[in-house]
C-alpha positions in Angstrom: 53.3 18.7 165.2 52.3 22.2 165.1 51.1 22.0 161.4 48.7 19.6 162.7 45.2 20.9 161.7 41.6 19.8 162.1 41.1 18.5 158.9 43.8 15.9 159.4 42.9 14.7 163.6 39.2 14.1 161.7 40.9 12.1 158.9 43.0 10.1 161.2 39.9 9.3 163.3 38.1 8.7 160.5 40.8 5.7 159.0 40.9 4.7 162.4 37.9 4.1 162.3 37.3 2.8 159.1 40.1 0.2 159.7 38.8 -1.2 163.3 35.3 -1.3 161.8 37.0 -3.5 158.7 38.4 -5.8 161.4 35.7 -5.8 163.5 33.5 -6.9 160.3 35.8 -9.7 159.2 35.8 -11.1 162.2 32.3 -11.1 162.8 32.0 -13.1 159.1 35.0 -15.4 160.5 33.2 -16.1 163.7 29.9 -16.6 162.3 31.5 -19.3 159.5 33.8 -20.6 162.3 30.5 -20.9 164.9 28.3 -22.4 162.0 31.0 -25.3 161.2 31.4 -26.6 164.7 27.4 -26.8 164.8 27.1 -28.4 161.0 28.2 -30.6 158.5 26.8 -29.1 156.0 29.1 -26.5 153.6 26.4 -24.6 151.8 25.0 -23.6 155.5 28.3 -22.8 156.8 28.8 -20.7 153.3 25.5 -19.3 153.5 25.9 -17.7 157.2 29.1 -16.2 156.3 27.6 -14.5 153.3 24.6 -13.1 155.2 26.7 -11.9 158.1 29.3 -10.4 155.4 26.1 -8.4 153.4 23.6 -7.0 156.5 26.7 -6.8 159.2 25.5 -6.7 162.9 21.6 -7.8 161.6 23.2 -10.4 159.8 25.4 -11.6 163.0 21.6 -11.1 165.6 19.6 -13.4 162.9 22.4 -15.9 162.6 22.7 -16.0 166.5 18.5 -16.1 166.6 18.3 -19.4 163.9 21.7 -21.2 164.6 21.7 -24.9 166.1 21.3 -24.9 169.6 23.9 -27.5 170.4 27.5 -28.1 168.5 28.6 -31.1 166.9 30.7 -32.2 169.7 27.9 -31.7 172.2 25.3 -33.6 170.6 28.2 -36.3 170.0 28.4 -36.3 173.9 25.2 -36.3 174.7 24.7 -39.7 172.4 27.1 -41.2 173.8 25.9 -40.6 177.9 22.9 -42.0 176.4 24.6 -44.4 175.2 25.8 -45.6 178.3 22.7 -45.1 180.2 20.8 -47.4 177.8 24.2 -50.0 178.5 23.7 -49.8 181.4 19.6 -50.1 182.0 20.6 -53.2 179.7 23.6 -54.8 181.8 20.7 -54.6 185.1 18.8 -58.2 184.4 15.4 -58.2 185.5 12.5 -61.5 186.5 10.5 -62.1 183.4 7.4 -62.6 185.7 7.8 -59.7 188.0 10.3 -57.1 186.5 12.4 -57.1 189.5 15.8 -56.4 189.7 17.7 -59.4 190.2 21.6 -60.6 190.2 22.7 -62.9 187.5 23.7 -65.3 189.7 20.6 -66.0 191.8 18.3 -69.0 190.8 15.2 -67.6 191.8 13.5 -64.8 192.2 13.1 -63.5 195.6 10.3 -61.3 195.3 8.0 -63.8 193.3 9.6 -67.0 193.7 10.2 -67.6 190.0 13.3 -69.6 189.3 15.3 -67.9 187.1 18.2 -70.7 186.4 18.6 -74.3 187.7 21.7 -75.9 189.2 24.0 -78.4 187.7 23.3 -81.9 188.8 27.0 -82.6 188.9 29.2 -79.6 189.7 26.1 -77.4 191.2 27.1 -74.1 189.0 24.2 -71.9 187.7 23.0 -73.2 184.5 20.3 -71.4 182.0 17.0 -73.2 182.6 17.2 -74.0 178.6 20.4 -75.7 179.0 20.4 -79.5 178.6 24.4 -80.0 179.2 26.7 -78.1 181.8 29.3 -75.9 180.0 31.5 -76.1 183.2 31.8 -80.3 184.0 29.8 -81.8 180.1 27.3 -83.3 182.4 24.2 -83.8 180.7 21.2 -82.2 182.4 19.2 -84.5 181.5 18.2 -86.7 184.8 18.1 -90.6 184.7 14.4 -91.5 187.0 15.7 -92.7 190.2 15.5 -96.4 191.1 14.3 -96.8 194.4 11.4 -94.2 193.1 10.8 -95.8 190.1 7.0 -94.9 190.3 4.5 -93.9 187.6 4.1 -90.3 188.8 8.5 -90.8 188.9 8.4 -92.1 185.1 6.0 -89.2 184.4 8.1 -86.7 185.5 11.4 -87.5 183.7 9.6 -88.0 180.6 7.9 -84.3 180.7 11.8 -83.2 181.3 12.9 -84.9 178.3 10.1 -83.8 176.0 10.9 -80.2 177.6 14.6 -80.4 176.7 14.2 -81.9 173.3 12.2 -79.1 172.1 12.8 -75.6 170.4 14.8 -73.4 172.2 12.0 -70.8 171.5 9.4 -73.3 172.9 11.4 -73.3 175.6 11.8 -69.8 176.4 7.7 -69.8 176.6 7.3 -72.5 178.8 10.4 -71.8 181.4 8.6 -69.8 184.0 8.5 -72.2 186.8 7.1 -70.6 190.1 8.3 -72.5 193.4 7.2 -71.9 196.8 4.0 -71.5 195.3 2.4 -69.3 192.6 1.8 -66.5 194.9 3.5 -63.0 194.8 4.8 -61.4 197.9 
């Protein structure tokens, strides 16, 4: 150690140096590539950043850090798919048609606006679409038979609308099937 000179510490320092600052660039350019691929798909981008980082060095690294993607690939595949689920979900909630309450599939009116939302079974009493014309649950047709003892004009009348009602378009149906009881009133 005691032919150690000057010349030689600086030389040492200097590959030193020179090897940290060779490492230290490389993986710069392998960070940049390796950043650039989790945020794109595409290869000539990915290419393209490594190149530039690999030519101007730290520059190269601060613009590719200024002008990369904000979010990576597997964030912006998580944030589809919350919203996703929050557009599920605003989708699973059923609302009135007349008033844009919230209401529970199950109910067969509305109890803000008194629209009725689905009609009972005449036989088994289960909740049947307002379009339906035969109970999935007994077979029983919806369709009601006019009473005898009220076997009036006004009686006839009635069951004769129904039937007209259920023998047309589903579509036609759909238009016409806001029924407001209690009144027409909103409370």
């Amino acid at each position: 150690m005691a032919d150690l000179k000057p010349e030689d510490l600086l030389l040492f320092a200097a590959v030193y140096l020179g090897v940290v600052a060779a490492v230290f660039w490389l993986a710069m350019i392998i960070w940049a590539y390796r950043d650039m691929r989790s945020r794109s798909r595409d290869s000539v981008a990915q290419i393209l950043v490594a190149v530039v980082v690999a030519f101007l060095f730290v520059p190269g690294l601060l613009i590719y850090i200024f002008l990369r993607p904000r979010e990576t690939l597997a964030e912006a595949y998580e944030r589809s798919l919350e919203e996703e689920a929050l557009l599920q979900e605003i989708e699973d909630k059923t609302s009135c048609p007349a008033c844009g309450q919230h209401v529970h599939d199950n109910w067969l009116a509305c109890p803000y606006c008194h629209t009725r939302l689905k009609k009972s079974c005449i036989n088994c009493g289960q909740s049947l679409e307002l379009s339906w014309n035969l109970c999935p649950y007994c077979t029983a047709s919806q369709i009601s038979q006019p009473e005898p003892v009220a076997n009036t004009y006004a009686a006839q009348q009635r069951w004769q609308e129904e039937v007209n009602y259920n023998s047309q378009p589903v579509s036609q149906q759909a238009s016409e099937s806001l029924e407001f009881i209690d009144g027409d009133e909103y409370q």
